[in-house]
N, CA and C atoms as an extended XYZ file, in Angstrom:
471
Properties=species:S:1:pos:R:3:atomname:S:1:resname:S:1:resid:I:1 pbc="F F F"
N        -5.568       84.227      280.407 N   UNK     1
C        -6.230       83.264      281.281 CA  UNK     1
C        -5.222       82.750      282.308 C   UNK     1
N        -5.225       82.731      283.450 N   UNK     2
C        -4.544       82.247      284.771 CA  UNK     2
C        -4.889       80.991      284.809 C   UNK     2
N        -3.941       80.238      284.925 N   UNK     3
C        -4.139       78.473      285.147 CA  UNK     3
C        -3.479       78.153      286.374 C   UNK     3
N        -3.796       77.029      287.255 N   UNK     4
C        -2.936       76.229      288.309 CA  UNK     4
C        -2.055       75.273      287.949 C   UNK     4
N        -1.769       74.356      288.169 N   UNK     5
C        -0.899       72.955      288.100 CA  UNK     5
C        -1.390       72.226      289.401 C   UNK     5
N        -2.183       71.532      289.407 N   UNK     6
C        -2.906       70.710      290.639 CA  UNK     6
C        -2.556       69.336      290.406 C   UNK     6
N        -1.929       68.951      291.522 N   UNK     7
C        -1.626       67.061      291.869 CA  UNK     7
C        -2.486       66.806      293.155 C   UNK     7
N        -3.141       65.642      293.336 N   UNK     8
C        -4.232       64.780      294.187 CA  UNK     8
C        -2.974       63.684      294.453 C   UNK     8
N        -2.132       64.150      295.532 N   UNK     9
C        -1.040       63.241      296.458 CA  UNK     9
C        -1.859       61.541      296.666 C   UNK     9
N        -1.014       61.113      296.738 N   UNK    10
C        -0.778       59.625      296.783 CA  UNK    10
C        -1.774       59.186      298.163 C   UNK    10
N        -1.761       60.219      299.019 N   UNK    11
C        -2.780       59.723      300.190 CA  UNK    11
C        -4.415       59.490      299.936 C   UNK    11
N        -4.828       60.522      298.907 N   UNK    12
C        -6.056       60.875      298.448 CA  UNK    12
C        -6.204       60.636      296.969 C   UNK    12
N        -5.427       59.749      296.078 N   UNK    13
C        -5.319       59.733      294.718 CA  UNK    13
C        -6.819       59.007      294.377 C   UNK    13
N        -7.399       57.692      295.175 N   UNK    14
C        -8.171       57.153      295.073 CA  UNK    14
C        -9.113       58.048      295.104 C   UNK    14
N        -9.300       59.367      295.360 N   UNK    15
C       -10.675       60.204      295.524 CA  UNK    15
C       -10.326       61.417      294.555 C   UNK    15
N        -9.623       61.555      293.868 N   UNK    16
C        -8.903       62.416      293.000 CA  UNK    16
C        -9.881       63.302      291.947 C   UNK    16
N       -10.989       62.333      291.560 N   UNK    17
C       -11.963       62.737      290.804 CA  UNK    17
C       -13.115       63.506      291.821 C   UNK    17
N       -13.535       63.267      292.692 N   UNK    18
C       -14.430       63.579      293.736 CA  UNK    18
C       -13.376       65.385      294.192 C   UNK    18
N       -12.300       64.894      294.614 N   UNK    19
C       -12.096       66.021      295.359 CA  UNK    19
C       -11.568       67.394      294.307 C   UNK    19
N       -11.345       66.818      292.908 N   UNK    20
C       -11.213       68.259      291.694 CA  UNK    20
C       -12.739       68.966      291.330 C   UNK    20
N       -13.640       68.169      291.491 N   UNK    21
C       -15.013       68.543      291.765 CA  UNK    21
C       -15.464       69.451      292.743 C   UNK    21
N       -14.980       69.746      293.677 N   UNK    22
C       -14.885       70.913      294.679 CA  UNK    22
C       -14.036       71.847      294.747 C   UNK    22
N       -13.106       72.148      293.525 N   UNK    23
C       -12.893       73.180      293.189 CA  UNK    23
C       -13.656       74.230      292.500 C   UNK    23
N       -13.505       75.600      292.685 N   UNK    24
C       -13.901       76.576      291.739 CA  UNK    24
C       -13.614       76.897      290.718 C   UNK    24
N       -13.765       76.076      289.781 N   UNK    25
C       -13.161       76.872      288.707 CA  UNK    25
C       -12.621       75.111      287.556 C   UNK    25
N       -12.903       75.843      286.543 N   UNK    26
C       -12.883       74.808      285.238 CA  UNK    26
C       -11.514       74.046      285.525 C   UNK    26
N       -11.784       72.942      284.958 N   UNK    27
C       -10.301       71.881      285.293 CA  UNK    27
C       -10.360       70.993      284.093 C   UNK    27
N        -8.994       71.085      283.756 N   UNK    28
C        -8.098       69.794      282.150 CA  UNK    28
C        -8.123       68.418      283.109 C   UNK    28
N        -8.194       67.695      282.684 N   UNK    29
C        -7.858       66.366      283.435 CA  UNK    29
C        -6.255       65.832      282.397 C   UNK    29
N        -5.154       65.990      282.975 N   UNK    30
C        -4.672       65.900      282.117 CA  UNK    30
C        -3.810       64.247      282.228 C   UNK    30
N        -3.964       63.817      283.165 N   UNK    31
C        -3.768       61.851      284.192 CA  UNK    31
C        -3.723       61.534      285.479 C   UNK    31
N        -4.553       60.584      285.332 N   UNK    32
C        -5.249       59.969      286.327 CA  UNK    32
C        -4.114       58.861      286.953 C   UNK    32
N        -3.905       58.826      287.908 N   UNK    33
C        -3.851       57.717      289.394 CA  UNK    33
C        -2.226       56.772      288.207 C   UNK    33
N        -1.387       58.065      287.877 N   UNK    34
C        -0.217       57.757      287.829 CA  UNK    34
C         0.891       57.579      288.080 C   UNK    34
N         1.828       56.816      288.263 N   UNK    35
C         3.034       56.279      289.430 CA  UNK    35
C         4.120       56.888      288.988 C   UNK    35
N         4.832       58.329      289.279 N   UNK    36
C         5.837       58.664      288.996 CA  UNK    36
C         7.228       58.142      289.715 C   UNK    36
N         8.402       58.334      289.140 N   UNK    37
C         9.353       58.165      289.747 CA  UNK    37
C        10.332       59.146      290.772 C   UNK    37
N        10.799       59.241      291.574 N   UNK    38
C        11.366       59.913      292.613 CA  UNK    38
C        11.985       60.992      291.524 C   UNK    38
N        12.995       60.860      290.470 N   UNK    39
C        13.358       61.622      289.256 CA  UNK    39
C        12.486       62.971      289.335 C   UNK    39
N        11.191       62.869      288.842 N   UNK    40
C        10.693       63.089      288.312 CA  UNK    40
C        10.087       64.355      289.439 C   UNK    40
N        10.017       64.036      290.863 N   UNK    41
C         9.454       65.006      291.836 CA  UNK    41
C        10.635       65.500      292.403 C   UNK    41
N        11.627       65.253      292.067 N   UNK    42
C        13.214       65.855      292.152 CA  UNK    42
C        12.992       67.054      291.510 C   UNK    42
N        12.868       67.476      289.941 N   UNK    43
C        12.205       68.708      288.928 CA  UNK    43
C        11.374       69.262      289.595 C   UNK    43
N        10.205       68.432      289.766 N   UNK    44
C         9.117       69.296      290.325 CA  UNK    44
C         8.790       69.876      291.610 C   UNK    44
N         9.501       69.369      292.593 N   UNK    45
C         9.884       70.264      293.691 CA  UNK    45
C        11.532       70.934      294.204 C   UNK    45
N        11.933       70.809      293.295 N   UNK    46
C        12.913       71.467      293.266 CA  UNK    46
C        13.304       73.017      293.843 C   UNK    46
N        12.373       73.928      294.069 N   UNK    47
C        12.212       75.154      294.945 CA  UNK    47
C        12.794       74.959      296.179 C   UNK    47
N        11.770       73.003      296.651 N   UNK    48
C        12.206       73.043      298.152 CA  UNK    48
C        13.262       72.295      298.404 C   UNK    48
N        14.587       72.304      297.283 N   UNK    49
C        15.815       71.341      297.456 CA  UNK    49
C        16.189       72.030      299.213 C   UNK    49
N        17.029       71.135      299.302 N   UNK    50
C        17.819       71.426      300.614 CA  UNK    50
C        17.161       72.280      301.990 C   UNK    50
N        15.660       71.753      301.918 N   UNK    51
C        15.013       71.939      303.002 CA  UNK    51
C        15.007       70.735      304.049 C   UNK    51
N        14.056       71.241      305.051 N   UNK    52
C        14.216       69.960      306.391 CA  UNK    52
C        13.200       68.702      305.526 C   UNK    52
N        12.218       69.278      304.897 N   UNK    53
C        11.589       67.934      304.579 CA  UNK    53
C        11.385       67.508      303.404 C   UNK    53
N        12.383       67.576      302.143 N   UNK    54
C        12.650       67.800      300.803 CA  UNK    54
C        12.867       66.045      300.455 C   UNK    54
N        13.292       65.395      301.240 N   UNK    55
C        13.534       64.111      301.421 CA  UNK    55
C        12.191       63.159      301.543 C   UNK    55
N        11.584       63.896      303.112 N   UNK    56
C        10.507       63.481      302.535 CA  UNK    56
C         9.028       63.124      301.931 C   UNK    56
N         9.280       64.489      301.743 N   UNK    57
C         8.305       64.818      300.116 CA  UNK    57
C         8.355       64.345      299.120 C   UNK    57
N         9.880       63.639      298.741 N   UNK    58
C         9.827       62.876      297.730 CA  UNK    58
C         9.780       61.605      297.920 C   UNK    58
N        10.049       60.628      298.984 N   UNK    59
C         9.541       59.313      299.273 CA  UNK    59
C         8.294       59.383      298.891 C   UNK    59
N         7.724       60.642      299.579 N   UNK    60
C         6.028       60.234      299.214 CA  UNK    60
C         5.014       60.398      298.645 C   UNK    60
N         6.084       61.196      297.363 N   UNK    61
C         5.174       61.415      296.323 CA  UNK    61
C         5.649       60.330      295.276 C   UNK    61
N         6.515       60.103      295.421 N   UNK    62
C         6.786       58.444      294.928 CA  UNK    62
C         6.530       57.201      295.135 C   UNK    62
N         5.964       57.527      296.359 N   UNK    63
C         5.304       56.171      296.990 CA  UNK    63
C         3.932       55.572      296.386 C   UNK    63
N         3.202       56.399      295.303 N   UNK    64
C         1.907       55.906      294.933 CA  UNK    64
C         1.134       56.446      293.975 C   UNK    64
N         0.514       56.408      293.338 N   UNK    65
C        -0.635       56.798      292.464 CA  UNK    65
C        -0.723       58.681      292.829 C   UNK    65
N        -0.520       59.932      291.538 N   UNK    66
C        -1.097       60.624      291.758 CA  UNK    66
C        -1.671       61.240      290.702 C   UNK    66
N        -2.391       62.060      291.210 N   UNK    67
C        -3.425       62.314      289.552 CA  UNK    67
C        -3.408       64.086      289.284 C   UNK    67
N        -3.201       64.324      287.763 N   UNK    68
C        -2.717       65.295      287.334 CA  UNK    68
C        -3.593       66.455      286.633 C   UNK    68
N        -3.586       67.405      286.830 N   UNK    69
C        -4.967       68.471      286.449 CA  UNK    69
C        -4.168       70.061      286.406 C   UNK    69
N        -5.216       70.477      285.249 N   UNK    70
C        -4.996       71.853      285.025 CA  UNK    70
C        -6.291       72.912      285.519 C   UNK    70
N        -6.036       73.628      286.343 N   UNK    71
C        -7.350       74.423      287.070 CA  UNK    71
C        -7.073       75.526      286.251 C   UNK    71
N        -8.508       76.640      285.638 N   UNK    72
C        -7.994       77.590      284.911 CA  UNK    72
C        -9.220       78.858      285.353 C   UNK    72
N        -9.136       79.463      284.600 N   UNK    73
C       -10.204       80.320      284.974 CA  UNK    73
C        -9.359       82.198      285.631 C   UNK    73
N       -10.702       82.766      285.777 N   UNK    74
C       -10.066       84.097      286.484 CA  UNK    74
C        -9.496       84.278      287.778 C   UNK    74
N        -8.596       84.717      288.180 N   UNK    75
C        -8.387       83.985      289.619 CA  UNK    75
C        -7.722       82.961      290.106 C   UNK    75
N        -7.607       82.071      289.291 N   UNK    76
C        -7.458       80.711      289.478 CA  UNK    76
C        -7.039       80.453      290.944 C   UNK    76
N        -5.888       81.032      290.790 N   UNK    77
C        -4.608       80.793      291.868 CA  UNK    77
C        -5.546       80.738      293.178 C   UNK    77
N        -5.802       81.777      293.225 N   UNK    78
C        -6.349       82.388      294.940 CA  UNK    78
C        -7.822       81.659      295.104 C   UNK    78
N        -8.453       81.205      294.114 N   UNK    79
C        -9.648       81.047      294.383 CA  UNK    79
C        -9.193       79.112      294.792 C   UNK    79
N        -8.261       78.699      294.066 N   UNK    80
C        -8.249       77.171      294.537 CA  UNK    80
C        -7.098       77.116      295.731 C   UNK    80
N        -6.308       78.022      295.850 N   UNK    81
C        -5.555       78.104      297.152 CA  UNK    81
C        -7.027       78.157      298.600 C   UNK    81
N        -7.540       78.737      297.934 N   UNK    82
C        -8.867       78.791      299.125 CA  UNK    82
C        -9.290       78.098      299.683 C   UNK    82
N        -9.558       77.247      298.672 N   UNK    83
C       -10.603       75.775      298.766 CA  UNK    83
C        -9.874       74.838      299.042 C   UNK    83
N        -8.492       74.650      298.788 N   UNK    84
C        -7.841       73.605      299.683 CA  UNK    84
C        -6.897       73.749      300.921 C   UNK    84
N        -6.640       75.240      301.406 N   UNK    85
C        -6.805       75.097      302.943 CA  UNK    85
C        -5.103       75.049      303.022 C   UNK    85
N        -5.194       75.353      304.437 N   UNK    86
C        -2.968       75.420      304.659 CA  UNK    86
C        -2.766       74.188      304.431 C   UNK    86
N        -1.617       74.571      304.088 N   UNK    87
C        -0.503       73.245      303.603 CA  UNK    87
C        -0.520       72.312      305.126 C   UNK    87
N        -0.748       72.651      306.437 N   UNK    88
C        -0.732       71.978      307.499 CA  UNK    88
C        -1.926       71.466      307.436 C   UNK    88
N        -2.837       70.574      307.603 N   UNK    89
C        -4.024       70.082      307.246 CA  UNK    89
C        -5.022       70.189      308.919 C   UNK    89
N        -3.911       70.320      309.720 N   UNK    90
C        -4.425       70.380      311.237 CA  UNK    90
C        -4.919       72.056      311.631 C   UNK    90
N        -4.253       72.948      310.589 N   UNK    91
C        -4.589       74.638      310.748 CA  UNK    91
C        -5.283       74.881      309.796 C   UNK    91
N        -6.022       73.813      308.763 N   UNK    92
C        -6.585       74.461      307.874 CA  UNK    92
C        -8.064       74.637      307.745 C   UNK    92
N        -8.876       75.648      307.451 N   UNK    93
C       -10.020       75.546      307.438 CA  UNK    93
C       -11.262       74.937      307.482 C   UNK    93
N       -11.881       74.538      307.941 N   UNK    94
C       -12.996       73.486      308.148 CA  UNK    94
C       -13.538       73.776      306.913 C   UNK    94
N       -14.035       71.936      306.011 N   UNK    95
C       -14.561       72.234      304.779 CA  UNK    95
C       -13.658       71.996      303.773 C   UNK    95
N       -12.541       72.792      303.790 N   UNK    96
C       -10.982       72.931      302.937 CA  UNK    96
C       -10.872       71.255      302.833 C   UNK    96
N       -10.267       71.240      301.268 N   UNK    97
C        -9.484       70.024      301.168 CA  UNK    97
C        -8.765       69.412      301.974 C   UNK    97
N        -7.721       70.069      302.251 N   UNK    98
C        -6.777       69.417      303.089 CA  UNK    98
C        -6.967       69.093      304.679 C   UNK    98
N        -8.128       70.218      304.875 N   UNK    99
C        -8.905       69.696      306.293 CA  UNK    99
C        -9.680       68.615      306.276 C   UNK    99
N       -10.294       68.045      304.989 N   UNK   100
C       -11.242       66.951      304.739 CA  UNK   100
C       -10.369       65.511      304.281 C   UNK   100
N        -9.132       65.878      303.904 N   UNK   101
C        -8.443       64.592      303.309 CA  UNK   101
C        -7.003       64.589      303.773 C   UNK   101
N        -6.285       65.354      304.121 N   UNK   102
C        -5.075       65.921      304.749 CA  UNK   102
C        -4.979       64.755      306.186 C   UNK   102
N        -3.668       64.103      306.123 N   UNK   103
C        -3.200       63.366      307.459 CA  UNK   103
C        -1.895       64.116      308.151 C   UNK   103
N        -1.521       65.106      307.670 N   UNK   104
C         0.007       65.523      307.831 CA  UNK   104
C         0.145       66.491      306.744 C   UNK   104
N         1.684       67.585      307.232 N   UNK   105
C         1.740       68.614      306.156 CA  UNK   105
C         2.263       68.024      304.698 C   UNK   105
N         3.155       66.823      304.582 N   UNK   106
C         3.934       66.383      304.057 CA  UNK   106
C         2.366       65.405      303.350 C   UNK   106
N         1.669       64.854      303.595 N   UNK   107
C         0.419       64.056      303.131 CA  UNK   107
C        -0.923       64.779      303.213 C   UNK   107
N        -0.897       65.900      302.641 N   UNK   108
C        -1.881       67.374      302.442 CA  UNK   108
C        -3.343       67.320      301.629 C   UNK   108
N        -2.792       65.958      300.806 N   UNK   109
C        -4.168       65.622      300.061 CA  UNK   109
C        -3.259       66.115      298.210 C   UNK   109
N        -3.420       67.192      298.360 N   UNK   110
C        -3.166       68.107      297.251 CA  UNK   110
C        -2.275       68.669      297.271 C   UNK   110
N        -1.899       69.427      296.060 N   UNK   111
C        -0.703       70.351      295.120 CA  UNK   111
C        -1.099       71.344      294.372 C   UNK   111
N        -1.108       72.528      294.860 N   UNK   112
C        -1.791       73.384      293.932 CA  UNK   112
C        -0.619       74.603      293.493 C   UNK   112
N        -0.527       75.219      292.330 N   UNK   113
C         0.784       76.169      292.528 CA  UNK   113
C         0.368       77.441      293.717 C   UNK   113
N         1.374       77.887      293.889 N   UNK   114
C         1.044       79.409      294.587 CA  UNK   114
C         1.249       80.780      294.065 C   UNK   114
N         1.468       80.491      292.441 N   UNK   115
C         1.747       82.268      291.968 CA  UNK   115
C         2.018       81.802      290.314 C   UNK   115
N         1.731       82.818      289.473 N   UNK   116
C         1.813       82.486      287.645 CA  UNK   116
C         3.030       81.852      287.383 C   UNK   116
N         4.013       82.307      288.204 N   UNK   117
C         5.320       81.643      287.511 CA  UNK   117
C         5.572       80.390      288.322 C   UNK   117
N         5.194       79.728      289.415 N   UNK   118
C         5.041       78.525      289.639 CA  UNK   118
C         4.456       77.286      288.752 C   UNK   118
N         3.000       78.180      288.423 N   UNK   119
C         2.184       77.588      287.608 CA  UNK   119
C         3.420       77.023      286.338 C   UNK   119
N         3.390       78.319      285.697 N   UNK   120
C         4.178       77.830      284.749 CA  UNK   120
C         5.548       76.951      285.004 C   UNK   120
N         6.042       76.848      285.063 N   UNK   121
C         7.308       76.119      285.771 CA  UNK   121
C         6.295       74.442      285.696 C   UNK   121
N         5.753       74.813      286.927 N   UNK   122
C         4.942       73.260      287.167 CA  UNK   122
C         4.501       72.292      286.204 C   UNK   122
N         3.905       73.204      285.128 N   UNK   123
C         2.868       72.646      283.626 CA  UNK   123
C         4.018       72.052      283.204 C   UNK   123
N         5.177       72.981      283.461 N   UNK   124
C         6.405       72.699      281.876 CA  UNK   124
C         6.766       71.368      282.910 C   UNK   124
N         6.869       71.375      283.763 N   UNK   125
C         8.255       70.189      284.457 CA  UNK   125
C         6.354       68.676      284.667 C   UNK   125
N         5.538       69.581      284.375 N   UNK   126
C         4.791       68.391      284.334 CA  UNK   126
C         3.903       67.709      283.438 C   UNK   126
N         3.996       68.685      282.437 N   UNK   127
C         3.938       67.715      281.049 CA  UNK   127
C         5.100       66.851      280.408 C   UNK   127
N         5.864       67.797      280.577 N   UNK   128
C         7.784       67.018      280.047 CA  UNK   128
C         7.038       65.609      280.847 C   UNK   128
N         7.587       65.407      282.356 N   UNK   129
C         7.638       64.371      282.961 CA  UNK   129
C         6.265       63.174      282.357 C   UNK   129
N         4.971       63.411      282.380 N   UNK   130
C         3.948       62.808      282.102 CA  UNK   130
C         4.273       62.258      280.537 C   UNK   130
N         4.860       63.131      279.582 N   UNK   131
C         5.179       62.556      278.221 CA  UNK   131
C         6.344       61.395      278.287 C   UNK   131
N         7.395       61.909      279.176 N   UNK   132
C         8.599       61.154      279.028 CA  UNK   132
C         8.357       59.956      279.660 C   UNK   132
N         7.518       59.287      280.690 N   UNK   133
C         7.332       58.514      281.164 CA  UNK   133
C         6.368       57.316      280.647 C   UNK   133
N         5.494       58.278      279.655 N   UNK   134
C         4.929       57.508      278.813 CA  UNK   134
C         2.767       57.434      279.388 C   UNK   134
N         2.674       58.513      280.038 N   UNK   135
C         1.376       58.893      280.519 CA  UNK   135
C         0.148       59.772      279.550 C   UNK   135
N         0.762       60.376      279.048 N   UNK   136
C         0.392       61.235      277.930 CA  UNK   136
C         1.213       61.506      276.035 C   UNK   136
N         0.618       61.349      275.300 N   UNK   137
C         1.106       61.338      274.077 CA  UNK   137
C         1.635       62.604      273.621 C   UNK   137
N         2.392       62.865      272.374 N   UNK   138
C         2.788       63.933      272.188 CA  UNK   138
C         1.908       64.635      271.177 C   UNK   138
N         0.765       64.170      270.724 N   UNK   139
C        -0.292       64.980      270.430 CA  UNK   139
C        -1.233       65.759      271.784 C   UNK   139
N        -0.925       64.815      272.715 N   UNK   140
C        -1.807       65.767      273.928 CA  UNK   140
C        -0.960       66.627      274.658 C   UNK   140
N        -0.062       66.457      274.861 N   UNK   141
C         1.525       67.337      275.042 CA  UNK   141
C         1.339       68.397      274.627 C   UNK   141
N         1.276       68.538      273.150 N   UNK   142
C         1.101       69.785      272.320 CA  UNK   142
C        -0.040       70.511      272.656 C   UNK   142
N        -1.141       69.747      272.696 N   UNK   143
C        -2.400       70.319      272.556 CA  UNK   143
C        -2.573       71.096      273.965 C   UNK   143
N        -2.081       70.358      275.019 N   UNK   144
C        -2.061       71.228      276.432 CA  UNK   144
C        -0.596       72.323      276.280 C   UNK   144
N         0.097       72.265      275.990 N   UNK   145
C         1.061       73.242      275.796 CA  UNK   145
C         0.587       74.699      275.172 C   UNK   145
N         0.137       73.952      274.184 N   UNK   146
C        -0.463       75.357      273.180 CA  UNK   146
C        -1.401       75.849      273.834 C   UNK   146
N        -2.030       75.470      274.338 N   UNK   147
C        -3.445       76.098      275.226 CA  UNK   147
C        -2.577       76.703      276.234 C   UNK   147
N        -2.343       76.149      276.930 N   UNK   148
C        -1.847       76.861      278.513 CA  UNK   148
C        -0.572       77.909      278.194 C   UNK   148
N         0.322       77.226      277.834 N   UNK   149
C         1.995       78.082      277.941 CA  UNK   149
C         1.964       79.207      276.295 C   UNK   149
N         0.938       78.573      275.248 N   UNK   150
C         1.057       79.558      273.954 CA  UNK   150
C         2.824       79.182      273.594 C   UNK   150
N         3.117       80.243      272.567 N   UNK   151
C         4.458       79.893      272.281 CA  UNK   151
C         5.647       79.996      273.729 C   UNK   151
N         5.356       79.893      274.722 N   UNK   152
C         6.589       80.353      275.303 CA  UNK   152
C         6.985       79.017      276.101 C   UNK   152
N         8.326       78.962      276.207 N   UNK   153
C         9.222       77.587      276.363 CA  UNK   153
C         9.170       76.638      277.431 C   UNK   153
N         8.967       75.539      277.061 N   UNK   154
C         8.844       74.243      278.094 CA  UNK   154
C        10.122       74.353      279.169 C   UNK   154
N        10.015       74.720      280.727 N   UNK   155
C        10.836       74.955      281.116 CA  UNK   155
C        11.331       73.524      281.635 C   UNK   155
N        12.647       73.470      282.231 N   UNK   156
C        12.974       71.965      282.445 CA  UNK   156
C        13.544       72.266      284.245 C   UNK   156
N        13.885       71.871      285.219 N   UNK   157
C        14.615       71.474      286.219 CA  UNK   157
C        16.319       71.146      285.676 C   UNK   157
């Protein structure tokens, strides 16, 4: 089974429930309209260290409420990359998420992975973070681990 790692950014967190509803494809709710720390999107975007706007991507995903989901299904990837549209929200498809809620590339609406080993990476650096912070328990930890990743290892940043 192919899964995503989907975050509803701090611009659009308040509509978070509305806009996972217009995806294709089955979705975990795994927390809602939660305040991470800069730490914490340090791990999770870590790909784009030492880019032009790595700085600030993380002001502003620290700046507010975001809400946390597992998209799964056949396809997953490509079918919810679809539906929420380029990462630029001004080139992206009419209809598309990020064309409907998107203010800027950096304030897109959404977070969706772009390939299996993102996914994975993402789940691991975003369940760790959601447990350690105190968002999710370590019975639901497990229970989404075992489902999604099976035995293979919680990766860390």
């Amino acid at each position: 089974m192919e899964y995503t790692y989907i975050v509803v950014k701090p611009n659009a967190d308040e509509r978070a429930e509305r806009i996972i509803e217009e995806l294709p494809c089955k979705v975990e709710k795994v927390a809602l309209h939660v305040s991470l720390p800069r730490e914490f999107w340090e791990s999770f975007y870590v790909v784009h260290r030492g880019k032009s706007f790595y700085e600030e991507l993380l002001d502003f995903m620290s700046s507010g409420n975001t809400s946390h989901f597992i998209g799964y299904g056949d396809g997953v990837i490509k079918k919810v990359r679809k539906a929420i549209g380029a990462t630029d929200p001004s080139k992206a498809e009419p209809g598309t998420i990020r064309a409907k809620y998107g203010r800027s590339i950096t304030e897109n609406a959404i977070h969706a992975s772009d390939s299996p080993s993102s996914a994975h990476f993402e789940l691991s650096v975003g369940l760790t973070g959601l447990l350690q912070y105190g968002y999710i328990d370590l019975k639901r930890f497990m229970e989404l681990k075992e489902r999604f990743l099976g035995g293979e290892e919680v990766k860390h940043a």
